[in-house]
Kinemage of the C-alpha trace (Angstrom):
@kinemage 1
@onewidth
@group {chain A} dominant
@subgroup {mainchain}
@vectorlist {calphas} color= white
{ca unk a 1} P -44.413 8.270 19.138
{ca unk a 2} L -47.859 6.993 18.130
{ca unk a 3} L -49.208 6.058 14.562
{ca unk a 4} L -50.551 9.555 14.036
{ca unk a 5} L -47.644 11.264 14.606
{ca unk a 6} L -45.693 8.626 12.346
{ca unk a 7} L -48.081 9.652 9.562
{ca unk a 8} L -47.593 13.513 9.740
{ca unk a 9} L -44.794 13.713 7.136
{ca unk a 10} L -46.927 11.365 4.441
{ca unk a 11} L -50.122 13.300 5.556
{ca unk a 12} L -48.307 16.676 4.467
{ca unk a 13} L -47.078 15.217 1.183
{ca unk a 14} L -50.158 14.157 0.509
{ca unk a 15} L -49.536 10.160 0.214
{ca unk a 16} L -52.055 8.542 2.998
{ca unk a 17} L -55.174 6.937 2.037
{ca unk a 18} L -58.555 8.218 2.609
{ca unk a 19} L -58.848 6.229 5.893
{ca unk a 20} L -55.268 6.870 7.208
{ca unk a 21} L -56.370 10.344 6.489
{ca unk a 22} L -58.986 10.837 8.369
{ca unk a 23} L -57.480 9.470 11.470
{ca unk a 24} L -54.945 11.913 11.077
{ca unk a 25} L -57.215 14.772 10.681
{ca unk a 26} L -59.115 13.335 13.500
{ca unk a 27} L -55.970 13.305 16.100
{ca unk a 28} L -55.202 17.063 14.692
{ca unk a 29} L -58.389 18.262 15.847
{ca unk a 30} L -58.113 16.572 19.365
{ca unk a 31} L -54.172 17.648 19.653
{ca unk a 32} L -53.124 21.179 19.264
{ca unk a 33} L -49.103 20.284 19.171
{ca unk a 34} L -49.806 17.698 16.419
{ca unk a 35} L -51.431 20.516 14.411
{ca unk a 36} L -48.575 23.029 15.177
{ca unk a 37} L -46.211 20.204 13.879
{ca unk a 38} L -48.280 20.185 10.803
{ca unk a 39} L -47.877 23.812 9.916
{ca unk a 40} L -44.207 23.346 10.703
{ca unk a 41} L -43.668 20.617 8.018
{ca unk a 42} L -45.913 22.222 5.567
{ca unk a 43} L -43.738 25.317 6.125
{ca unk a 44} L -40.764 22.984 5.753
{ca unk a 45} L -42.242 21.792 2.567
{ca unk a 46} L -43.174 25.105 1.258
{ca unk a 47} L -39.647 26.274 1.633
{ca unk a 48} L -38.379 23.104 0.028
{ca unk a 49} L -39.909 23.664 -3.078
{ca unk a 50} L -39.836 27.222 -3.916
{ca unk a 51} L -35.621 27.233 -2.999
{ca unk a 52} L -34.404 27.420 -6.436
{ca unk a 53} L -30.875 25.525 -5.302
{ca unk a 54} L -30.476 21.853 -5.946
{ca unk a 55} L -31.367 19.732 -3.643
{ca unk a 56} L -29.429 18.307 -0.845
{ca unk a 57} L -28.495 15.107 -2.172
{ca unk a 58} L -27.391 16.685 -5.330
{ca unk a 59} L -24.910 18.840 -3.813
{ca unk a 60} L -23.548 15.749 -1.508
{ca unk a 61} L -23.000 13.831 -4.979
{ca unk a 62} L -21.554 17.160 -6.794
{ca unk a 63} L -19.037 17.164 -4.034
{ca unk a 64} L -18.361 13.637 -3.834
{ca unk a 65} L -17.641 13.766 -7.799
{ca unk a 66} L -15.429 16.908 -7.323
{ca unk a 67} L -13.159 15.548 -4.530
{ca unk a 68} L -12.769 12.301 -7.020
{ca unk a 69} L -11.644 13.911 -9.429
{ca unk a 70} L -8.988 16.338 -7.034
{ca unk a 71} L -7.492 13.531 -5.732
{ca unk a 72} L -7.134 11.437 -9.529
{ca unk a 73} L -5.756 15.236 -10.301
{ca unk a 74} L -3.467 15.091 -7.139
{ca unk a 75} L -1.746 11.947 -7.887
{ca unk a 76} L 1.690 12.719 -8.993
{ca unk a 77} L 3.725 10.795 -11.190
{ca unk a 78} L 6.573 11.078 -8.690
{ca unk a 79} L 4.430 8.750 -5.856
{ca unk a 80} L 4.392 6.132 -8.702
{ca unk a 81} L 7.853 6.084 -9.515
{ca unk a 82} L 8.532 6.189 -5.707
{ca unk a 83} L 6.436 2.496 -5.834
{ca unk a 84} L 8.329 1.486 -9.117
{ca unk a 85} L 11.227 1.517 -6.789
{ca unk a 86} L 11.154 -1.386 -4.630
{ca unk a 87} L 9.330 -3.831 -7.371
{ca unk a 88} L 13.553 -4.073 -8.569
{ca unk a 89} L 14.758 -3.970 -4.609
{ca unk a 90} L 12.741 -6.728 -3.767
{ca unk a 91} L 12.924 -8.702 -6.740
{ca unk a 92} L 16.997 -8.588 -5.885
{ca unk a 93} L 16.757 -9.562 -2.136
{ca unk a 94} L 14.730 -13.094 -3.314
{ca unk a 95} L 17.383 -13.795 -5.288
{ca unk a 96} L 20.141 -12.983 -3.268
{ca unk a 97} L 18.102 -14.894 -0.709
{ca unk a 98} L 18.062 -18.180 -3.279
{ca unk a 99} L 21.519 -17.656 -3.779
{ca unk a 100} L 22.643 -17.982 -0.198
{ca unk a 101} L 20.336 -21.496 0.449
{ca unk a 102} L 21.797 -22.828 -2.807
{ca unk a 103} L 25.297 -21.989 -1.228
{ca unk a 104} L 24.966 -23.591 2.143
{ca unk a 105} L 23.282 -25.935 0.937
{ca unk a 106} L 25.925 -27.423 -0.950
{ca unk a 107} L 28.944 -26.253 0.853
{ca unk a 108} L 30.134 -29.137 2.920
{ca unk a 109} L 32.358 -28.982 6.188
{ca unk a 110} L 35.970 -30.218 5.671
{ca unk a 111} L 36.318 -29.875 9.347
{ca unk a 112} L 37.369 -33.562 10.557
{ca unk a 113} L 38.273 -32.112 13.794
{ca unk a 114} L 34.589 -33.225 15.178
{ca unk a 115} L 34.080 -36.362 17.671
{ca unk a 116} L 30.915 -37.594 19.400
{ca unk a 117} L 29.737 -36.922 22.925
{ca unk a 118} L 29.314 -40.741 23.174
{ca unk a 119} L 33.169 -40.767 23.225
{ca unk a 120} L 33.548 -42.890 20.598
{ca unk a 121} L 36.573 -42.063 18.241
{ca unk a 122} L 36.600 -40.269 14.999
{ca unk a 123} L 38.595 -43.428 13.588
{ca unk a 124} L 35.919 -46.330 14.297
{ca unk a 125} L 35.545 -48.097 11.679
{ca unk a 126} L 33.035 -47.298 8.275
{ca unk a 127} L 29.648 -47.130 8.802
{ca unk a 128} L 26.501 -47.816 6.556
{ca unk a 129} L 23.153 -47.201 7.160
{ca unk a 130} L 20.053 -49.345 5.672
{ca unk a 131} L 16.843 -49.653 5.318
{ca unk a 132} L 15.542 -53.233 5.225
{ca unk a 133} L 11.999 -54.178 3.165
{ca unk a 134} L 8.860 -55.320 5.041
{ca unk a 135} L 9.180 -58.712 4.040
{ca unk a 136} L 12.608 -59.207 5.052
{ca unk a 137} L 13.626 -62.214 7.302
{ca unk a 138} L 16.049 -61.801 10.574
{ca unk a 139} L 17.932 -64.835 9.284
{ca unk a 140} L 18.473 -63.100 5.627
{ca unk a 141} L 20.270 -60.320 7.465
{ca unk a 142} L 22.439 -62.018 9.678
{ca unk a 143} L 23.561 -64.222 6.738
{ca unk a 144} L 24.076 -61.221 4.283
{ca unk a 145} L 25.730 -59.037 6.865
{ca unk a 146} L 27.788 -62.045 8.471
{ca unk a 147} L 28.887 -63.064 5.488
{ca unk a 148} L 30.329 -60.068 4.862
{ca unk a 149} L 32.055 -59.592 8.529
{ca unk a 150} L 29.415 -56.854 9.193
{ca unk a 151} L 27.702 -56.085 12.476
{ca unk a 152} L 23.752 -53.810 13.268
{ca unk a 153} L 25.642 -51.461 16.121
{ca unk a 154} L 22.102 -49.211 16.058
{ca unk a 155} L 18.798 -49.189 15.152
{ca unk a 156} L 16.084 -49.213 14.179
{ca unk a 157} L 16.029 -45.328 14.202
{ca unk a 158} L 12.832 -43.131 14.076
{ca unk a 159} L 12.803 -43.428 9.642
{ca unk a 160} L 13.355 -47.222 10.031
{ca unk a 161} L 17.346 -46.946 9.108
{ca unk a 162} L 19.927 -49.686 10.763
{ca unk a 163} L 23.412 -48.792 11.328
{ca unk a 164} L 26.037 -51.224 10.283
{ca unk a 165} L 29.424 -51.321 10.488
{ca unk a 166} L 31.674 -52.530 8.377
{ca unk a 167} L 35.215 -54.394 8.769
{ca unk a 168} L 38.190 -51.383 9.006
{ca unk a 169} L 39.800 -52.820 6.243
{ca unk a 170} L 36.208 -52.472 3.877
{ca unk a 171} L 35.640 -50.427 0.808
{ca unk a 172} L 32.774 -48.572 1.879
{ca unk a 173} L 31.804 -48.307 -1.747
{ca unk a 174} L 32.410 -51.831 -3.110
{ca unk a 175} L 30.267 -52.501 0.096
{ca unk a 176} L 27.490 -50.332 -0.481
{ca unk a 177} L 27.150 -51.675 -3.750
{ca unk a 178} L 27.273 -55.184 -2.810
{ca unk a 179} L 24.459 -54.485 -0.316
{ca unk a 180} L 21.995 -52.628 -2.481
{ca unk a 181} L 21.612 -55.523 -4.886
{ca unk a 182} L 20.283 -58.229 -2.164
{ca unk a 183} L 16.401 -58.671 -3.040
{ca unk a 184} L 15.592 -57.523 0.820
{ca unk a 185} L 17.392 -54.236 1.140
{ca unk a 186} L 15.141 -51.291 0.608
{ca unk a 187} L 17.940 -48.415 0.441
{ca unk a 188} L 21.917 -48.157 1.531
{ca unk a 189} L 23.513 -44.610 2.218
{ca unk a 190} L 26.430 -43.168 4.117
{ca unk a 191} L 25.758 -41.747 7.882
């Protein structure tokens, strides 16, 4: 498509410049289909403007605004209520949900009937685990822990905890007490 024929539609309406112009009317008289196409959109325009109906993109925005409003119209109240419905159903499941972790949670097993693959027995004696401070000295835990007839049988695990255990006889928590008050000892708690 050359400039000339680009220009047809503006030529017809009458919006090209005097120069633009008289190109176009130039290429007309050298081009007998470009003229032909001329009387078409003139005849295009011609109809256009005497049809008394609105025009095109009228009617697409009539039609738009009536389907709008038939589906607003459309919208029962029972497809709400039908979406009402679960807002209560799921609100329930959560909280039966919460319910259950709070449950387990805090349930604890009573079943002593458990014994390490190690094969140690369930009967060993108590155990504490602890977690030492940075600045604490090798010697200030063997005295503490010797002094009290204790013994490191593991550690240090992957959070930094020893295991210790205690003398059979011990009161696990007299013991624990004891331990959490030395200067050097970060935290004491049960395996």
């Amino acid at each position: 498509m050359n400039a000339i024929e680009e220009n047809l539609p503006l030529y017809v309406n009458g919006r090209l410049d005097a120069e633009e112009r008289r190109r176009v009317e130039m290429g007309l008289a050298d081009d007998p289909d470009l003229a032909r196409e001329v009387e078409f959109l003139q005849a295009l325009k011609d109809t256009l403007q005497q049809s008394a109906d609105e025009p095109p993109v009228e009617l697409g925005l009539a039609r738009l605004k009536r389907d709008i409003h038939r589906e607003a119209v459309d919208r029962s109240p029972s497809s709400a209520n039908t979406r009402r419905y679960w807002k209560p159903l799921a609100l329930t499941a959560c909280l039966l949900l919460a319910i259950q972790t709070g449950v387990q949670l805090t349930t604890q097993s009573t079943d002593s009937g458990w014994a390490p693959l190690s094969g140690e027995s369930a009967s060993q004696a108590p155990r504490l685990q602890i977690a030492f401070r940075a600045n604490a000295t090798a010697e200030q835990i063997s005295e503490s822990l010797g002094a009290r007839e204790a013994r490191i049988v593991d550690g240090p695990g992957a959070l930094g905890l020893y295991t210790v255990q205690l003398p059979s006889d011990s009161d696990i928590d007299a013991m624990r007490q004891q331990l959490d008050q030395l200067p050097f000892i970060e935290e004491v708690s049960s395996p």
